[in-house]
C-alpha positions in Angstrom: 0.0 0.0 0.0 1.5 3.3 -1.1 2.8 5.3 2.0 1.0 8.5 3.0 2.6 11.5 1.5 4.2 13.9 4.2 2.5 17.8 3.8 5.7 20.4 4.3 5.4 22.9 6.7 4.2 26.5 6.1 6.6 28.7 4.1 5.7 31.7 5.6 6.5 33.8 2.6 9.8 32.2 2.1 10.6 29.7 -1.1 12.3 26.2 0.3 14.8 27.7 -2.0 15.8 30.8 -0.2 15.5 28.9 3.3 17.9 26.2 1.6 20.0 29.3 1.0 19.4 30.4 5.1 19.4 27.0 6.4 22.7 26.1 4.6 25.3 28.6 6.0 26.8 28.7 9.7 25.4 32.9 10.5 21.7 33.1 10.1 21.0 31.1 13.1 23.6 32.8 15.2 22.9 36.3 14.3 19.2 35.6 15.1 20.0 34.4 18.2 21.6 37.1 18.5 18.7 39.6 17.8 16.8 38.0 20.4 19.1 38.4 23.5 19.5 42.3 22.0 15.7 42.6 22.6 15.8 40.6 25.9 18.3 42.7 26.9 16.4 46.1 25.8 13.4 44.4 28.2 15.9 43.7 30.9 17.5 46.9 31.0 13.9 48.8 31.3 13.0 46.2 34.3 16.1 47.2 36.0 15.4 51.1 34.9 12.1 50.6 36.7 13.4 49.1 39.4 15.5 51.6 40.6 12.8 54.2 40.5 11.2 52.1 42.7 9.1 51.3 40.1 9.4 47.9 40.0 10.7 45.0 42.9 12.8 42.1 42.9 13.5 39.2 44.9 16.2 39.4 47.2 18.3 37.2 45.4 18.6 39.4 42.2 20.9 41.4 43.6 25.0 40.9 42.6 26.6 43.8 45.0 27.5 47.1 43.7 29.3 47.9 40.2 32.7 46.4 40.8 31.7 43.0 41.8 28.6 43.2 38.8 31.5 44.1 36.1 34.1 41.4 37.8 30.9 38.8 37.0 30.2 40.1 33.9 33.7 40.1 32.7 34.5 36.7 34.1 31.2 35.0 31.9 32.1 37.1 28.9 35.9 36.2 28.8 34.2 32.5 29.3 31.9 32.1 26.6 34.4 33.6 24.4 36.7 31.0 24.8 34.3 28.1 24.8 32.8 29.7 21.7 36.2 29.7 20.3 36.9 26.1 21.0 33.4 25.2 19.6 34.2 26.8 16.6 37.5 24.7 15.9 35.6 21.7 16.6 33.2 22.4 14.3 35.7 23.3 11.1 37.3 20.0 12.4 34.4 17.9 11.8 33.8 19.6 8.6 37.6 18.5 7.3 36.8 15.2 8.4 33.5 15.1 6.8 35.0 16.1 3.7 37.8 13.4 3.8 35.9 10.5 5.0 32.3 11.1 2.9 33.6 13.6 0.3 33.0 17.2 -0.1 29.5 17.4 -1.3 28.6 15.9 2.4 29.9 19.2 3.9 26.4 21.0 2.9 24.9 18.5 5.1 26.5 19.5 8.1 27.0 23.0 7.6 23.0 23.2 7.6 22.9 21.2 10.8 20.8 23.4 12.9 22.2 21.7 16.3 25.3 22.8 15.3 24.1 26.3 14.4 22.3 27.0 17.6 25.2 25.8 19.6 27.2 28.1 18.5 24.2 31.2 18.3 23.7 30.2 21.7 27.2 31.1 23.2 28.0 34.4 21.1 24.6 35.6 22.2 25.5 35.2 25.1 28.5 37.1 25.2 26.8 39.8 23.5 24.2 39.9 26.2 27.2 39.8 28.6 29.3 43.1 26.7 25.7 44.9 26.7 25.2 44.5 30.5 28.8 45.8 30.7 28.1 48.3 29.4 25.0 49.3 31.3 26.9 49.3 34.6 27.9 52.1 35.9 28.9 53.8 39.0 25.4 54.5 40.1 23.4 51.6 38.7 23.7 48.6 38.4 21.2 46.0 36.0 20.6 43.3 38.7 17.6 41.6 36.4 20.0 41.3 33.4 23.2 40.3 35.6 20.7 37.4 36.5 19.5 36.7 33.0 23.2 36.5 32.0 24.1 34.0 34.4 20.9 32.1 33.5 22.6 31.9 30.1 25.8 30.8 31.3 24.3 27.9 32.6 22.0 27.1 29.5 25.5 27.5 27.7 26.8 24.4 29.7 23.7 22.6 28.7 24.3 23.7 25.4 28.3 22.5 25.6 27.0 19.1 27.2 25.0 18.5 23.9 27.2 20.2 20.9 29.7 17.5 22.4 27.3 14.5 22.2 25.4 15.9 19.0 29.2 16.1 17.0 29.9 12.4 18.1 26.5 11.0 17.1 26.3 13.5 13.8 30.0 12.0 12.4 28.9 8.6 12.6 28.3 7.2 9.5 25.1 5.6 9.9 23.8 8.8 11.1 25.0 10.2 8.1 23.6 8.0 5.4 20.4 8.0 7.4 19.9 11.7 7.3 20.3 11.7 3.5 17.3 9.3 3.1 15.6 11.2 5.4 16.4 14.6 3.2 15.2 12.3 0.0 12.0 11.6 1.7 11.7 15.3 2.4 12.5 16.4 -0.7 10.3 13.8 -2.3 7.1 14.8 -0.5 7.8 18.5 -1.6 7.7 17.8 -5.3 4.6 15.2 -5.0 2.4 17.8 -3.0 3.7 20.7 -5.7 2.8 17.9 -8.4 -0.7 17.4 -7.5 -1.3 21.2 -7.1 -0.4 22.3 -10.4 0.9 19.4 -12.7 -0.4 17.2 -15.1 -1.1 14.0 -13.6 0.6 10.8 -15.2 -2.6 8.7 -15.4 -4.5 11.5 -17.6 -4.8 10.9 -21.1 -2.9 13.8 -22.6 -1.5 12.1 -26.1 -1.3 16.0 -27.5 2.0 16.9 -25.1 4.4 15.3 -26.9 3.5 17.1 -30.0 3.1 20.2 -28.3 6.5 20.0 -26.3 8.3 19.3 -29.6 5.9 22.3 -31.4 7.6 25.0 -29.1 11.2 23.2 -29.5 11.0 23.6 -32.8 9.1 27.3 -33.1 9.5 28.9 -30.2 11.9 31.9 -29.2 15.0 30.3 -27.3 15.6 32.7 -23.6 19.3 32.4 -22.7 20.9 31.5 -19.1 21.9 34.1 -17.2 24.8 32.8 -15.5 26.8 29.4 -15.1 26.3 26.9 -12.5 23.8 24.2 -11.2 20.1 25.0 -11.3 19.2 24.7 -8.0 14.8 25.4 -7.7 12.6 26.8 -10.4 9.7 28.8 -9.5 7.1 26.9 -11.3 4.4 28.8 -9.6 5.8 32.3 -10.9 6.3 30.7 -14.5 2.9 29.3 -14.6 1.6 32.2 -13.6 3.1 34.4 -16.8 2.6 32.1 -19.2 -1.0 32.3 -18.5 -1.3 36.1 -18.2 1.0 35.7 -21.6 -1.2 33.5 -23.4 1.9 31.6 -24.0 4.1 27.6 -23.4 7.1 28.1 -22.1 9.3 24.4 -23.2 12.2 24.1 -20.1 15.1 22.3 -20.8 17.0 22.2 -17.7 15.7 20.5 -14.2 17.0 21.2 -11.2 20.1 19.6 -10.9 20.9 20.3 -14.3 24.4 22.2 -15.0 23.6 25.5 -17.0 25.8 27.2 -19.4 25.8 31.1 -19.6 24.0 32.0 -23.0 23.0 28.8 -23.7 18.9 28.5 -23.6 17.5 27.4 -20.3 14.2 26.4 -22.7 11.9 28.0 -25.5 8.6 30.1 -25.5 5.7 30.1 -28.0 4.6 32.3 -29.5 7.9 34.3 -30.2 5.9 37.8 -29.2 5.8 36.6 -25.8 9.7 36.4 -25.0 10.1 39.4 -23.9 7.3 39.2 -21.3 8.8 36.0 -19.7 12.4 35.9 -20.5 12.6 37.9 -17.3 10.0 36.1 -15.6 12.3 33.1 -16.8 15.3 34.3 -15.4 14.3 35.3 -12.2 12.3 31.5 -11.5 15.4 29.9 -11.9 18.2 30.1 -9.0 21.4 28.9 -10.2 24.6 27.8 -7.5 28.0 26.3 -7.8 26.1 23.2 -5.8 23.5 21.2 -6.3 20.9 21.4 -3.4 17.7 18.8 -2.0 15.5 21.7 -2.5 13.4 20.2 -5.7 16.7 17.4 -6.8 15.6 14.3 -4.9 18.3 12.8 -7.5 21.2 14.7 -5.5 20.2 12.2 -2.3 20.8 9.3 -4.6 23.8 10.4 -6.1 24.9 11.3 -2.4 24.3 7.6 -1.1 26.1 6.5 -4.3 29.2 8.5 -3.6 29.4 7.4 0.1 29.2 3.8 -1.4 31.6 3.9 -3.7 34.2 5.6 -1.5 33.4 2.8 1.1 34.4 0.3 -1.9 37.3 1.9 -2.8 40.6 0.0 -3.0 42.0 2.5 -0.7 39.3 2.7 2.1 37.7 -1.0 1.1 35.0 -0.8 3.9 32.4 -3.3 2.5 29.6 -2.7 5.6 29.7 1.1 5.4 28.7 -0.1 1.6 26.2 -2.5 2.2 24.3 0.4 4.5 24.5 2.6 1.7 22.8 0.0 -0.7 20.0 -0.4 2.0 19.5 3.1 2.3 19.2 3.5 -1.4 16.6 0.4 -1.8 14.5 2.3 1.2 14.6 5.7 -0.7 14.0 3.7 -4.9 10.7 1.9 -2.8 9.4 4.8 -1.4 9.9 7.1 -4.9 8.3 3.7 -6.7 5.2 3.7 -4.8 3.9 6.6 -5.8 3.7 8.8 -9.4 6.3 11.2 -9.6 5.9 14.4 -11.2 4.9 14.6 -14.4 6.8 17.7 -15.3 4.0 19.3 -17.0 2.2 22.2 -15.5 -1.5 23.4 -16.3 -3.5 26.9 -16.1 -7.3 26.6 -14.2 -8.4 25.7 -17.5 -6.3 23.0 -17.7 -4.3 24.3 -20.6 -0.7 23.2 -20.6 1.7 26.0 -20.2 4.6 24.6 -18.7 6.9 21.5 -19.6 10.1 20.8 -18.0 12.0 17.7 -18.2 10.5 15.2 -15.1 12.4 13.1 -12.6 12.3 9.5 -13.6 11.8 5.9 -11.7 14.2 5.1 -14.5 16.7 7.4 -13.8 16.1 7.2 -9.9 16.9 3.1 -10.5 19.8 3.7 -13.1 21.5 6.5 -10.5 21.3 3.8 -7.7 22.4 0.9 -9.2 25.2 1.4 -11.9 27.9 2.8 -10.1 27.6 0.8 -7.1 27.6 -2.1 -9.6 30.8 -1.4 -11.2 32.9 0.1 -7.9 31.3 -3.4 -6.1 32.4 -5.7 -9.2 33.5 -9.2 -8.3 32.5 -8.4 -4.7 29.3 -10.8 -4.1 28.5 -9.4 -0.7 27.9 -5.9 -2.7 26.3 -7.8 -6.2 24.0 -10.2 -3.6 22.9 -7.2 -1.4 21.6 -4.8 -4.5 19.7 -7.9 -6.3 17.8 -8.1 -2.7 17.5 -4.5 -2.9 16.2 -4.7 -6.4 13.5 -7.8 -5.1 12.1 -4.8 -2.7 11.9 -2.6 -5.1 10.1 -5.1 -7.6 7.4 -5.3 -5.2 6.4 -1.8 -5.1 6.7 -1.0 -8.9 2.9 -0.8 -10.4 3.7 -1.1 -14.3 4.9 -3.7 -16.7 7.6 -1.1 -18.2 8.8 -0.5 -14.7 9.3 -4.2 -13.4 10.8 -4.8 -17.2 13.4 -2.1 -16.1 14.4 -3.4 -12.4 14.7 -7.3 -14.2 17.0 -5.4 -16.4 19.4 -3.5 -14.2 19.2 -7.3 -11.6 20.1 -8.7 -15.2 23.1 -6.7 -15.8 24.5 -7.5 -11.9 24.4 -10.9 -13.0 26.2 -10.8 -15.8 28.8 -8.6 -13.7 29.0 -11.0 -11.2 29.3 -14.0 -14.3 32.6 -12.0 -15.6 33.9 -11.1 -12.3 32.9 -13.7 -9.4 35.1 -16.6 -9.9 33.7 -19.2 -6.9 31.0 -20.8 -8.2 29.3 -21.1 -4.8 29.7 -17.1 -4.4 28.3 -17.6 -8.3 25.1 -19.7 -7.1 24.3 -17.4 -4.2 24.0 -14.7 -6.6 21.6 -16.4 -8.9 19.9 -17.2 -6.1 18.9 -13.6 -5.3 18.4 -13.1 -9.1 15.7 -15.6 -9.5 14.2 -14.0 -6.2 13.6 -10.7 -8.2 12.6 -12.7 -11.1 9.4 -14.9 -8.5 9.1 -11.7 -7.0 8.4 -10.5 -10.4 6.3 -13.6 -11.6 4.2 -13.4 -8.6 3.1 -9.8 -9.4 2.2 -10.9 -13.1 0.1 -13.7 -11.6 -1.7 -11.2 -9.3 
């Protein structure tokens, strides 16, 4: 039974691929953090204002002496966040450089936009903020007893904040953890492009025989609009380009998805008619966000190509870590069943009226299968661990496929791991144990014909 597709969270006027863009840095969480203790110190301050125009009454145990012994305090947990912050920091650019050498640089995106990571580290420069602002405040004749308390109520939420950066970076760089959190991001991204599918696209069931022709019509006679700049196209705003190409009267042909590397000046796709370029070559340009990376934000391929370059590392002659290779190849029959039980987008987006006005390239099951299997199979040849392990993988995913062309294509790819193994496998009992898994995809197979 196809599983339940997972609703995203409110946007709150905010693209996923501008909070990608906030998500995947190491400030925006700090320096909001940092807002906030600003205005809690703003409310502190007028508290203690208050309080000393006997305004306003503390307990007796908000009270830290008179200005020397409040600076000496202040001082003492400023100069100590700083240098806790300082080591946290180092840590952190550690794990990155071991990240990088271990799962290979495009991992690094992953745990730059850890958010435990980000808030551990917002958490103890706000801090010292807060403490440099109550500094500040005391003087001679006042002293800000409510924010000298708040700012030792932060010290101590800073050592429960150390307590877990510490367990968080030794649970984070494991590598199950790791490979885990990618198939989690593919399920994320997944669910994103399903729900945007079924709000504006084409479904794949629908009878729509005239596409085809159409998509090719605009190839051929539309007006090509050129790429602004070079680099991997990251999200397109379907929505926006919908939304001209209606007002336009006009089919804009994509030829990039995201994912995609884009040239500068070569076309990113074609409009008909030809009068309406100008009206959404700018439209055009500003939908599509182009990066030197590819992101998860509407790619679920990039979490399949992720998996794929963990594996292959793992099966390298110089790292030759067959389990960290085998958890990979689960992970990636987990992520090819849950894409296979459901339609993926059809790439082709419709006004109200259901006219087409929008056709980009779509994600594949055959290009999801293909980017999960062939590599593996060629880094894991002659290793029948790896070659038994994907035809099991490939059984799981036969089971979930729903159409003849589909279940053609997985006997195919189990097929060709056969014949690998037939080349490269020379025991002939490590030889029989891999047809053995091959005629399980092949029942598996059978028994869904007879069903």
């Amino acid at each position: 039974m196809p599983n339940r597709i997972a609703r995203p969270l409110p946007q709150f006027g905010l693209s996923r691929a501008r909070q990608e863009a906030l998500r995947t840095n190491l400030w925006s969480v700090p320096a909001l953090m940092v807002g906030a203790v600003v205005l809690l110190f703003v409310a502190t301050y007028q508290m203690d204002v208050a309080a000393a125009h006997h305004r306003l009454t503390f307990p007796d145990w908000v009270n830290f002496g008179g200005p020397d012994s409040s600076r000496q305090i202040l001082i003492a947990i400023a100069a100590a966040v700083i240098t806790v912050a300082g080591v946290v920091f180092s840590i952190t650019i550690l794990v990155l450089q071991l990240a990088s050498q271990q799962f290979g640089p495009r991992m690094l995106r992953n745990f730059i936009r850890d958010l435990g990571t980000q808030i551990s580290l917002g958490a103890f420069v706000a801090t010292f903020v807060y403490s440099n602002l109550g500094l500040v405040a005391v003087t001679n004749q006042f002293v800000p007893h409510l924010s000298i308390t708040v700012a030792v109520g932060l010290l101590l939420v800073d050592l429960g904040v150390l307590i877990y950066f510490i367990d968080h970076v030794a649970t984070s760089i494991q590598l199950t953890s790791v490979v885990s959190g990618i198939a989690r991001d593919f399920r994320t991204t997944l669910a994103h492009v399903q729900v945007d599918a079924a709000r504006m696209q084409v479904q794949p069931g629908e009878d729509r025989t005239d596409i085809p022709l159409l998509a090719e019509h605009v190839l051929q006679h539309g007006a090509p609009v050129p790429a602004l700049a070079s680099g991997f196209l990251q999200a397109v705003g379907h929505q926006n380009l919908l939304a001209i190409a209606t007002s336009s009267d006009a089919v804009i042909r994509l030829l990039h998805r995201p994912g995609h590397f884009v040239v500068t000046n070569q076309p990113l796709g074609y409009v008909l008619p030809r009068e309406a370029v100008r009206t959404v070559s700018a439209a055009l340009a500003r939908a599509h966000i182009v990066g030197p990376n590819r992101t998860l934000t509407q790619d679920p391929g990039f979490a399949i190509d992720q998996l794929v370059e963990v594996a292959i590392r793992a099966l390298s002659p110089a790292v030759n870590d067959t389990f960290t290779a085998l958890n990979c190849i689960d992970w990636l029959g987990d992520c090819l069943c849950r894409a296979c039980t459901a339609p993926l987008p059809s790439g082709i987006y419709q006004d109200a009226h259901g006219d087409v006005r929008l056709i980009e390239p779509a994600v594949s099951h055959e290009r999801l299968i293909k980017g999960a299997t062939d590599k593996v199979r060629q880094a894991g040849r002659g290793m029948p661990a790896i070659l038994i392990r994907m035809l099991a993988n490939l059984s799981r995913v036969m089971a979930v496929v729903s159409t003849p062309a589909e279940r053609e294509l997985v006997r195919h790819h189990a097929e060709m791991i056969v014949r690998s193994a037939e080349e490269s496998v020379p025991e002939a009992a490590d030889l029989e144990d891999i047809r053995a898994a091959y005629r399980g995809v092949l029942e598996t197979r059978t028994l869904l014909w007879q069903g």
